[in-house]
N, C-alpha and C positions, 0 to 999 in steps of 0.2 A: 504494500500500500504506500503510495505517495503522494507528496499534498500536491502535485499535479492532476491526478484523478479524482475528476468530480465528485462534491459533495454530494450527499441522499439527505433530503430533510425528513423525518419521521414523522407521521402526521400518529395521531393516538390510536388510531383504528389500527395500525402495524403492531401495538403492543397486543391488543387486543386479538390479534390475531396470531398472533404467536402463542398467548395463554390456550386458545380455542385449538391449537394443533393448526389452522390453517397454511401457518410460513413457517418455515423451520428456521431456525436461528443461524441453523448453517447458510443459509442462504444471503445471511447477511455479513455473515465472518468474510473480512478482506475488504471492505467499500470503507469511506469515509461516512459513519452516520451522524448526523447532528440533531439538533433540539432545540428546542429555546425554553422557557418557562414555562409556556403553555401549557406542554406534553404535560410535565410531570404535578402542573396543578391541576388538568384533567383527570390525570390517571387518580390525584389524592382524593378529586372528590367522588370517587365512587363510592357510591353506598354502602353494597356491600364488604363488611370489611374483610371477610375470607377473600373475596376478589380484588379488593385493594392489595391485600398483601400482596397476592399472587401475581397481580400487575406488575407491584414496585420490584418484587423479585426477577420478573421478566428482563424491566430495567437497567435494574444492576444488569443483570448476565447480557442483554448487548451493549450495552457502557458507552451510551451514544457521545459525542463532544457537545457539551451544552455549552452555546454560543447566546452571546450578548444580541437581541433585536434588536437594529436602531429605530425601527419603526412597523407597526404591526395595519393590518388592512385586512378589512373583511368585510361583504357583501352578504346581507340576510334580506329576508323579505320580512315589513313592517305588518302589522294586523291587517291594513287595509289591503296588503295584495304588492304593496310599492318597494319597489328596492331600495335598500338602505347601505349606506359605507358608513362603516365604523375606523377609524385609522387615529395611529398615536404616533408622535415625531414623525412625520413623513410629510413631504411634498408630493407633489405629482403632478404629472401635467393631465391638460384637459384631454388630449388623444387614448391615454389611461383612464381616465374616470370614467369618460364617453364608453369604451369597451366592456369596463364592468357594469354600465348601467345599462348596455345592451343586451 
């Protein structure tokens, strides 16, 4: 592995799916994995706590690199049906915004 080969950003559903058997862990040995905060405040608030554990245990064992955000974005749909951006530290231009809110 070299920091020439591109990074993998882990989104929570990969942990979730390594718990469920879906991805094998080996599948992930040798890439560059990373994270930001997110992951692992998704993973803490699950309910269940036998399945929190087992998440955080997932965790540790692919030991992704947790990287700093400088800025986070994200697109939901509001009650009424309409697209919504939520974003923190970030700029962007309007040819960006335009594509997410299409």
């Amino acid at each position: 592995m070299t920091n020439a080969e591109p990074p993998y950003m882990l989104d929570t559903n990969v942990f979730n799916d390594v718990l469920d058997g879906k991805i094998s862990p080996m599948a992930l040995t040798g890439r560059r994995l990373l994270v930001i905060g997110v992951q692992a405040a998704e993973l803490n608030a699950t309910r269940n706590s036998e399945r929190r554990a087992a998440l955080r245990a997932v965790f540790e064992e692919i030991s992704p690199s947790n990287e700093r955000a400088a800025s986070l974005l994200g697109v939901s749909k509001g009650p009424d049906g309409t697209k919504r951006i939520g974003m923190t530290g970030a700029v962007i231009s309007k040819g960006c915004l335009l594509a997410l809110l299409s």
